[in-house]
N, C-alpha and C positions, 0 to 999 in steps of 0.2 A: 581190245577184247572182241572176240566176235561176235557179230549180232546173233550168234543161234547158243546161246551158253546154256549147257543144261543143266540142272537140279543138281545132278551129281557130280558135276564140275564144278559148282557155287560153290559147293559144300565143302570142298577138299580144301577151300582157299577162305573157309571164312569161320576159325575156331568160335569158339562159344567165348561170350564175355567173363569177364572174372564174377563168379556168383552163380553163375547160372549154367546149367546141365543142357540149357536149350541150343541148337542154333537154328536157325533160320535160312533158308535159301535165297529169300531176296537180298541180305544185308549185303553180298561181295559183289565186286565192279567198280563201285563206285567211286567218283574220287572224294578228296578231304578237302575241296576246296572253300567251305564257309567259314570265312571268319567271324569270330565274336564281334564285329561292327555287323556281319550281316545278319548275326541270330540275333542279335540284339534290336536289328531297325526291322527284321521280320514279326518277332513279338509284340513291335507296337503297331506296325501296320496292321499284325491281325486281329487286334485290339481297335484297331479305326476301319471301317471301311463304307461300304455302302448302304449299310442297314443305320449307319450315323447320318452321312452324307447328305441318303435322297427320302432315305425310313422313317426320320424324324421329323420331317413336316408332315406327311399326312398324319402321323401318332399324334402330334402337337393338335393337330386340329381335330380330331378323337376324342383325348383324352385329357386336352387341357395341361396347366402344371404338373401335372401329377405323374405325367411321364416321367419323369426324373426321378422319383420313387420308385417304378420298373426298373429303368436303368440299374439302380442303385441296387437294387435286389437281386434282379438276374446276375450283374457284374460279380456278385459274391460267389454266388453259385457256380459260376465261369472261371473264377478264380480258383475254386476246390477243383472243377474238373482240368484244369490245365494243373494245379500243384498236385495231382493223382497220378497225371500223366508224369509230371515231372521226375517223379520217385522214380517210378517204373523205368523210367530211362535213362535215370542214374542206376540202377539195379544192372540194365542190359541195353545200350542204346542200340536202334534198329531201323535201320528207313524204312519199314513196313509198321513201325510205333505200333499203337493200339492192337493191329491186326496180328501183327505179332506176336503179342504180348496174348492175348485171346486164343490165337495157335496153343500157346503155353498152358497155358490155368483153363480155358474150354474145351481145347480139343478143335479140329478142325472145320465140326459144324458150325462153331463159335465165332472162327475167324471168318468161315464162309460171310454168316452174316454181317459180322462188322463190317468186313469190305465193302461189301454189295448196297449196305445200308448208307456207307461213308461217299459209296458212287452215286447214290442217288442224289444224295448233299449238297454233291459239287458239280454234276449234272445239271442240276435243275438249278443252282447257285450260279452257274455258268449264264443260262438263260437271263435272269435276275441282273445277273452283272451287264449284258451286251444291251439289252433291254435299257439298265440304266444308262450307259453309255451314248447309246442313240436317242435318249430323252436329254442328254445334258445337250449334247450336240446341238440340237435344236433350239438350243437358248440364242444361236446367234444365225443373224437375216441369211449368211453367206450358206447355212445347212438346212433352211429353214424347209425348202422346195423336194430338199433329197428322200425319199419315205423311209418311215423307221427301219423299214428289213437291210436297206442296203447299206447304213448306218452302223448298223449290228453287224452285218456282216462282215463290213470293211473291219472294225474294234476286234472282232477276233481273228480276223486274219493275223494283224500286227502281232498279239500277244503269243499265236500259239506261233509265229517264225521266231521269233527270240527266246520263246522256252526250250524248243526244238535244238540251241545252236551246244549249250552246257551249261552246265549248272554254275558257272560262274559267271555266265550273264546272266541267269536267272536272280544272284546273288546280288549283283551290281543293279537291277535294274529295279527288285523290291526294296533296293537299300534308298536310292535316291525316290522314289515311289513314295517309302515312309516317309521321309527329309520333307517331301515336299506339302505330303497328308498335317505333319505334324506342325510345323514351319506358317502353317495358312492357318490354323487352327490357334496357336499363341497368337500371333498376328489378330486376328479374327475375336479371340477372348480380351487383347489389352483393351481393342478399339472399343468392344461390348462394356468393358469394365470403364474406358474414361467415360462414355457415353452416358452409364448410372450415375458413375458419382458427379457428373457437370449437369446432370440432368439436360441432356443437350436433345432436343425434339428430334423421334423418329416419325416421319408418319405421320406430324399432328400430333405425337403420342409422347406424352415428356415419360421415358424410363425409370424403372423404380418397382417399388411391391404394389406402389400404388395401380400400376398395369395389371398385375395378379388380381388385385383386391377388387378392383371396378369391374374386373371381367367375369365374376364368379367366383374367385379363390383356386386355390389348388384340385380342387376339385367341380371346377366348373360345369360338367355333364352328369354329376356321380362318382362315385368309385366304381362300380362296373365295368365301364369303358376301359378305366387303367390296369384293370386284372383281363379284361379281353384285348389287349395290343401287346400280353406278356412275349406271347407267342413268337410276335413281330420282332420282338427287343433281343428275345434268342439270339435270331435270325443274327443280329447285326453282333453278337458277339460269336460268330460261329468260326471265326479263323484261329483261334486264339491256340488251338493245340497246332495250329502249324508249326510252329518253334521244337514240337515233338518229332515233327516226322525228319524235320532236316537236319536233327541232333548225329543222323545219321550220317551226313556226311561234312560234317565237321571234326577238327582236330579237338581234343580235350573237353568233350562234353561235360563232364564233368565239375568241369571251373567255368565253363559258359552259362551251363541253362538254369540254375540256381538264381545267378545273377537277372535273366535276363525274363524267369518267371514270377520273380519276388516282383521285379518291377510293374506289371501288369495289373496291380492291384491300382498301385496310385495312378498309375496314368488312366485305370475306368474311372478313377473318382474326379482327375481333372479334368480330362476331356469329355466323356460323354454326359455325365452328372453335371458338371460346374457349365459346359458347353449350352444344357438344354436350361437349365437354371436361368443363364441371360439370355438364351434366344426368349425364355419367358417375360422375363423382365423387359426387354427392348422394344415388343412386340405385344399386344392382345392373340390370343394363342387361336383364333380367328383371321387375323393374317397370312395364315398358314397354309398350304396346301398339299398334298400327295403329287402334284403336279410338278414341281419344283422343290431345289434344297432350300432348307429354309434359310440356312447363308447365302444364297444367293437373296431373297425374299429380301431381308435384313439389308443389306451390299446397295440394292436395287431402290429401296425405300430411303436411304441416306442419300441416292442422287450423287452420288461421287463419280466421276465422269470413268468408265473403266472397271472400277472394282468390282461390280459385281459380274462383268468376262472373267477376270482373272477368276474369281472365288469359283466359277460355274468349271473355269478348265483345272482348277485343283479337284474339284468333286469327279470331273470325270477319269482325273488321276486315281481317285481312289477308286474307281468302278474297273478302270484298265487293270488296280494292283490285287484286285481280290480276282478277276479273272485268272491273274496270271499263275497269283498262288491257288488254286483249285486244279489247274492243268501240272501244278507243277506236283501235288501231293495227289493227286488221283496217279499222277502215271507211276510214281513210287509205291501206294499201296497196290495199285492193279499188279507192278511185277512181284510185289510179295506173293500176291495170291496167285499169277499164273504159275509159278515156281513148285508151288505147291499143288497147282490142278485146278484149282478154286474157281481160275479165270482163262478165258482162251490163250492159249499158245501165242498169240501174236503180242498181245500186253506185255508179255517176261523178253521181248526181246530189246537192244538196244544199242546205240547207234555208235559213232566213233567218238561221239566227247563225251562219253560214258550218262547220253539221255535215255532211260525209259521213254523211248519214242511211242511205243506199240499202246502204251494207257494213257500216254497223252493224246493221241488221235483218236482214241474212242469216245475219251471226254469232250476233246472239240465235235465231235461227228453228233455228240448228242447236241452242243452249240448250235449246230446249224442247224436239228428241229427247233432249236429255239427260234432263229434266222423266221421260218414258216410260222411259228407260234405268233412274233411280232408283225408277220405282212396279212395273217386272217381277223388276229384280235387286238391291235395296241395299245387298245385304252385299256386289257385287262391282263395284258402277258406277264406284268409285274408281281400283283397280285396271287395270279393263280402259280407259278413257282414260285413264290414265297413262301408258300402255304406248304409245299412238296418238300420244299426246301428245308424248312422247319423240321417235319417229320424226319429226315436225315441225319440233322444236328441233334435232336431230341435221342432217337436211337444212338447214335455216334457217342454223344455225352453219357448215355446212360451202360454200354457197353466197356467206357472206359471207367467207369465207376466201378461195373463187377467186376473184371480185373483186378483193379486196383482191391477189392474185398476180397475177394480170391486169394490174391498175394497175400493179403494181413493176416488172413488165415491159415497158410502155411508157412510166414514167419512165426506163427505161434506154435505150428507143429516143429519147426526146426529146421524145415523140408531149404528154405530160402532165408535170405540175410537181408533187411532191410538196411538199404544205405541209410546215411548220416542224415541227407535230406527228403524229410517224410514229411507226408500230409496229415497235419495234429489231428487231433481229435478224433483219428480210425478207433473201432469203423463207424462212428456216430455218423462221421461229415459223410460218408459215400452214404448211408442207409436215408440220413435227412435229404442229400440231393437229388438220390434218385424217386423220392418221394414228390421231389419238388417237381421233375421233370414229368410224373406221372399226373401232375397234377396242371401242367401246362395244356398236355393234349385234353385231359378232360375241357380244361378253357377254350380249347381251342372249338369242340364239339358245341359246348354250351353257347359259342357266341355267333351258332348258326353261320350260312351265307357258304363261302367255301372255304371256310374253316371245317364248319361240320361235315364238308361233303369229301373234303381232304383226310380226317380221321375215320369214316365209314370206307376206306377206303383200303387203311391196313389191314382186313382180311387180303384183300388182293396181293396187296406187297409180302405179309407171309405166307400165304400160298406160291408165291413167284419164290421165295427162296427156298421155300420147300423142295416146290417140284425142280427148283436148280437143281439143289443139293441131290437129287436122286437122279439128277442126269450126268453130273461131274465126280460123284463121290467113287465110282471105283478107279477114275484115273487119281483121286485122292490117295486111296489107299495102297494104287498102285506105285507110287511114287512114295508115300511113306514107309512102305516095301524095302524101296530101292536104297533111302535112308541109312535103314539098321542096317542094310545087309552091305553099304561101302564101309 
């Protein structure tokens, strides 16, 4: 296919799903290369990453036990908004997912924003990611001289040449990514679970409730602190509708993403819930630090000669595999949206192994302010795209929710057919999450610092999609023009 395919060319080659009146321009090009071994290790990877990893010790040290009750909370919430998603794309699967799906039931201003919102996500996630990367690095003597920016810089070189080559190393390389996330994480929980029941000394510290109980209890600082790190906990469940976007270039979505959304549930409850559970237990939640994963922390305190390299270069696996999937689902939603107008010209185009190269290099280029982010500020680059970060996922999440309400509401007119697998309890569960989500950012404002300076800050961001949308909208229109009239 050539790299210049136009809107009008997409379209003659890419019918509308069975169900639906819509098509889409970004859906055609692409190949069908994912298999169900890859949506399936995609869905747990974006279920694990580095809001687990590296997130969870400074929260540990925050908010005490009691993070494990965010987790547990959020993970619910994450599971509505990926089983929302999930409907929607057994209704019409799309590589441009949500944003598409927003095309449809909003209208184009709709999608504008989701895109732009979803770019911010993964943008500033990017940062987050490289950031994490070049802090794990430093865990050993041989990196220890190198400064964080060229650390970071080097971690996204690597990831964005292998997104760059086709989507089926992209496929291959988040599948062993997850193998490896999930693989060190059992490993990591048996060792946690002999260690309780042998009661075998960490630290000076024999494991058990009795670690919880001496330290304060589950609520060692308040509950405060645990309703103010919600935000954070987001964050680390924020991959999770990736499994949506690459339903699109897979064979038989249909029998894949049922399967491989259902499972998302248990795996939050055993890994990150059961995971922070015995980092509590093995540890006084004082141990802990924002500076390091707390498996490593753990790894390092048992004195086992090794293990805690190995667990530090697993964590920085999982920092490589959320990079990777951020570059790989921004450059699929950007060509949804440059097809449509939404997004520059250069984002809709793509290369010879059928990559949206053109939104993958926009999302690395924003990497590389990060690169600059990390060599003026390091001890706070984390932090402050955390916070950006959030705000992306929060919109993102809450976007796929009014679709998803959208839709349930013109299945009731007639208008659309919901598939066989739906999200129960519509529209309670969309109106109760996006409640929850609105009540995240208020947390986020309330708990001060650059929290509050990140939410004072969405006038700016809807001003910027505003004044987008009045700079792009008549090449919008002028291509939905072109639409009705091939």
């Amino acid at each position: 296919m050539s790299d210049r395919t136009t809107a009008a060319e997409t379209l003659a080659v890419a019918p509308p799903a069975a169900g639906s009146h819509h098509v889409d321009a970004g859906d055609a090009g692409y190949s069908k290369d994912l298999k169900s071994r890859h949506i399936n290790m995609i869905a747990i990877g974006g279920a694990i990453g580095t809001g687990l990893f590296l997130g969870a010790g400074g929260r540990l040290a925050g908010a005490g036990p009691s993070l494990a009750i965010a987790y547990a909370v959020c993970g619910v919430f994450a599971f509505f908004v990926v089983r929302a998603l999930g409907e929607l794309v057994l209704y019409r699967p799309s590589s441009g997912a949500f944003v598409s799906y927003a095309r449809e039931f909003m209208g184009e201003k709709g999608a504008f924003a989701a895109g732009w919102l979803y770019f911010l996500n993964w943008a500033t996630t990017a940062v987050a990611d490289i950031t994490a990367a070049a802090t794990y690095a430093h865990f050993w003597g041989m990196f220890s001289d190198i400064p964080q920016w060229i650390l970071a810089l080097i971690a996204l070189a690597v990831v964005l040449t292998a997104n760059l080559i086709s989507v089926k190393y992209f496929g291959e390389m988040e599948f062993w990514f997850a193998i490896i996330k999930v693989g060190a994480l059992v490993a990591f929980m048996l060792i946690g679970i002999y260690l309780v029941v042998t009661q075998h000394p960490v630290d000076g510290h024999t494991p058990g409730f009795s670690t919880i109980t001496d330290s304060g209890g589950i609520f060692p600082v308040g509950m405060l602190p645990m309703l103010l790190v919600i935000q954070g906990v987001v964050f680390a469940y924020a991959s999770v509708e990736l499994c949506g976007v690459a339903a699109g270039e897979t064979k038989n979505p249909e029998k894949i993403m049922p399967k491989a959304i259902n499972s998302i549930m248990w795996r939050v409850g055993l890994f990150y819930v059961g995971s922070v559970v015995l980092l509590a237990l093995l540890l006084p939640y004082t141990s802990y630090s924002g500076d390091e994963s707390p498996f490593v922390t753990v790894m390092d305190k048992l004195g086992i000669p090794g293990a805690a390299g190995v667990m530090n270069l697993v964590v920085l696996t999982a920092a490589l595999s959320s990079l990777n999937s951020g570059l790989y689902s921004t450059g699929r939603i950007l060509r949804s949206m440059a097809l449509s107008g939404s997004a520059p010209k250069f984002t809709g185009l793509m290369n010879k192994g059928q990559v949206p190269y053109g939104g993958i290099l926009l999302t690395a280029g924003f990497g590389v302010l990060g690169v600059g982010l990390n060599y003026i500020m390091p001890g706070e680059a984390f932090e402050i795209v955390l916070n950006f970060a959030s705000i992306g996922i929060l919109g993102t999440w809450g976007m796929i929710m009014l679709c998803s309400l959208m839709f349930w509401h013109r299945s009731r007119d007639g208008r659309v057919t919901r598939p066989s697998y739906q999200l129960p309890w519509a529209p309670y569960t969309q109106i109760v999450t996006l409640a929850f989500l609105a009540t995240v950012v208020f947390l986020m404002w309330w708990g001060g610092g650059v929290g509050r300076t990140t939410v004072m800050c969405l006038p700016l961001i809807a001003a910027a999609l505003v004044g987008g949308w009045f700079v792009v909208r008549r090449r919008v229109n002028d291509l939905a023009q072109e639409r009705e009239d091939a």
